[in-house]
C-alpha positions as CSV (number, residue, x, y, z in Angstrom):
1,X,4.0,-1.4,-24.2
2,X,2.7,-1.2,-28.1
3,X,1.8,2.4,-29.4
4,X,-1.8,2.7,-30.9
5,X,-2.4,5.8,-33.0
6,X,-5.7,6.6,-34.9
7,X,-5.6,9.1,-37.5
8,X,-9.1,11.2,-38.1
9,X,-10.3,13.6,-40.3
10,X,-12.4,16.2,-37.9
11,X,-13.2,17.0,-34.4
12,X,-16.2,14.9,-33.8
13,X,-14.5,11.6,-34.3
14,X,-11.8,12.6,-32.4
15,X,-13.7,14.1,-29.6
16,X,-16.2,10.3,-29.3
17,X,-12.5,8.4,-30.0
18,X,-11.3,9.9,-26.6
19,X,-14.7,8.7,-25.0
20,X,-14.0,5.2,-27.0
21,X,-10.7,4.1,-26.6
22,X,-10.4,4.0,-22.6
23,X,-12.8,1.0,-23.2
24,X,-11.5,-0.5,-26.5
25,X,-8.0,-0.7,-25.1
26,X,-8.4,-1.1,-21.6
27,X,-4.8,-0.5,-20.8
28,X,-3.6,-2.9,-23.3
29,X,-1.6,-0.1,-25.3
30,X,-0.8,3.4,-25.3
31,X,-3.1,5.3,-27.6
32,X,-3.3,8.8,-29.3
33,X,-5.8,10.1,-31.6
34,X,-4.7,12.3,-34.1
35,X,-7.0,14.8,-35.9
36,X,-6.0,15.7,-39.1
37,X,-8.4,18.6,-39.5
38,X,-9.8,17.7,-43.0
39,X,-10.4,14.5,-45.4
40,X,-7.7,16.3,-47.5
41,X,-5.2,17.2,-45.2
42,X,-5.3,13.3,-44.0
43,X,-5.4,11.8,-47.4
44,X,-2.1,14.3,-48.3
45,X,-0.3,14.1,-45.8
46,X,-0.9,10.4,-44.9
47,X,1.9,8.7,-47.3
48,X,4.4,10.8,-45.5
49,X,3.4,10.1,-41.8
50,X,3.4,5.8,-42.8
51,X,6.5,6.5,-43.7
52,X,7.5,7.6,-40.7
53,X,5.9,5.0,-38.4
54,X,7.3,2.2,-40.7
55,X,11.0,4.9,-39.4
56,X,9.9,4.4,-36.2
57,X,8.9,0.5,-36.3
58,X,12.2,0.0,-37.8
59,X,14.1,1.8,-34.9
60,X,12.1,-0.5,-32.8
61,X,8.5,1.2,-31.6
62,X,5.8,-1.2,-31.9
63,X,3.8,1.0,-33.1
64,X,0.3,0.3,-34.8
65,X,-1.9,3.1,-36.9
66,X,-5.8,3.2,-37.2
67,X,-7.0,5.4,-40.3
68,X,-10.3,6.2,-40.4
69,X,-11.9,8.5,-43.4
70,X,-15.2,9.4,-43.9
71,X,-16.7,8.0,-47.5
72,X,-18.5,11.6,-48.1
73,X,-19.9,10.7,-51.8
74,X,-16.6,9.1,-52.8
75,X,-16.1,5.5,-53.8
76,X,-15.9,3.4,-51.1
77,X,-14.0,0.4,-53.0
78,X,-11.7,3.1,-54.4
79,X,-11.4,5.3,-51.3
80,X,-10.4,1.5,-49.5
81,X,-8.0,1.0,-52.2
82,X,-6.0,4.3,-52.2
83,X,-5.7,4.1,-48.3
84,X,-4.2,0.1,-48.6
85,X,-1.9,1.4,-51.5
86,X,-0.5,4.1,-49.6
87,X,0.4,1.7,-46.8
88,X,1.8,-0.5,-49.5
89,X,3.9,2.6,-50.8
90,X,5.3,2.9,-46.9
91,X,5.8,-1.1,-46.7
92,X,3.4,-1.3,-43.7
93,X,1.1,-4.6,-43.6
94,X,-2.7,-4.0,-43.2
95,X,-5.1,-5.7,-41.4
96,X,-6.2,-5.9,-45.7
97,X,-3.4,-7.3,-46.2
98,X,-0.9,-8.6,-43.9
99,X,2.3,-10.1,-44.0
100,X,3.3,-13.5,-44.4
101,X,2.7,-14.5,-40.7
102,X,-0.8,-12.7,-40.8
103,X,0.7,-9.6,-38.8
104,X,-0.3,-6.3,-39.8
105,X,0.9,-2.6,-38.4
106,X,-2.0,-0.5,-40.8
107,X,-5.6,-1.1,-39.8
108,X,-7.8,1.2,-43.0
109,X,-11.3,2.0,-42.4
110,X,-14.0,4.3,-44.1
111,X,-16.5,5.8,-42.2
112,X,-20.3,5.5,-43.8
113,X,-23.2,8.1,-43.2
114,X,-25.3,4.7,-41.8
115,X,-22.4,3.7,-38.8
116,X,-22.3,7.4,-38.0
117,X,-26.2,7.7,-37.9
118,X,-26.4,4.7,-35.7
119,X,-23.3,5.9,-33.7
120,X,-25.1,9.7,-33.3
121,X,-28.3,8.3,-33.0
122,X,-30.2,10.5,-36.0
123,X,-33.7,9.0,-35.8
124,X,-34.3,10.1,-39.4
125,X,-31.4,9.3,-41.1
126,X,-31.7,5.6,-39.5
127,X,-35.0,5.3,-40.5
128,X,-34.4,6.4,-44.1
129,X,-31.5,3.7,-44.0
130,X,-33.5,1.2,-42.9
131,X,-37.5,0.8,-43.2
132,X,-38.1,-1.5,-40.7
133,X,-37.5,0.8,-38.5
134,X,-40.5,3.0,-38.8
């Protein structure tokens, strides 16, 4: 059975992830979520932990990753870029950019304030986001 890890930045994601994945998966893979306790804890220590999975895909896990990082007030385009570079850097394909044969082990997401409005249901923040709400 194929190994599904999702890398986070803080409780909360974690904590609706456990809720989540039961019904995103559905028994299809083993999953773990992995909080990482801060934005720059992940992004540090991230290029060392790839590494590793592409270890363990080598040794034979099939093992796939999730990252998911909040855009804060960074770049999103930029933010995007340095997570599919550090995947690069490990030699892990991206659902970005996958290899020749379309397969991909790295799946890179940032997390914007409008998805976790909608996701947390803040009235106010949804409303601000979009006016035809009101």
């Amino acid at each position: 059975m194929s190994s599904l890890h999702v890398l986070v930045e803080e409780p909360s994601m974690e904590e609706a992830l456990k809720h989540l994945m039961p019904k995103i998966v559905a028994g299809r893979a083993k999953w773990k979520v992995i909080n990482m306790g801060s934005k720059g804890r992940l992004l540090k220590e991230l290029p060392a932990r790839l590494r590793a999975y592409r270890q363990r895909i080598e040794n034979g896990e099939n093992l796939k990753a999730i990252v998911l990082v909040d855009r804060d007030s960074d770049d999103c385009h930029e933010l995007k870029q340095r997570l599919e570079i550090m995947a690069y850097e490990a030699r892990l394909s991206t659902k970005t950019s996958p290899d020749s044969s379309g397969n991909f082990r790295v799946v890179t997401r940032i997390v914007v304030e409008e998805l976790e409005a909608w996701f947390m249901g803040d009235t106010a923040a949804l409303q601000a986001a979009f006016t035809s709400l009101s």
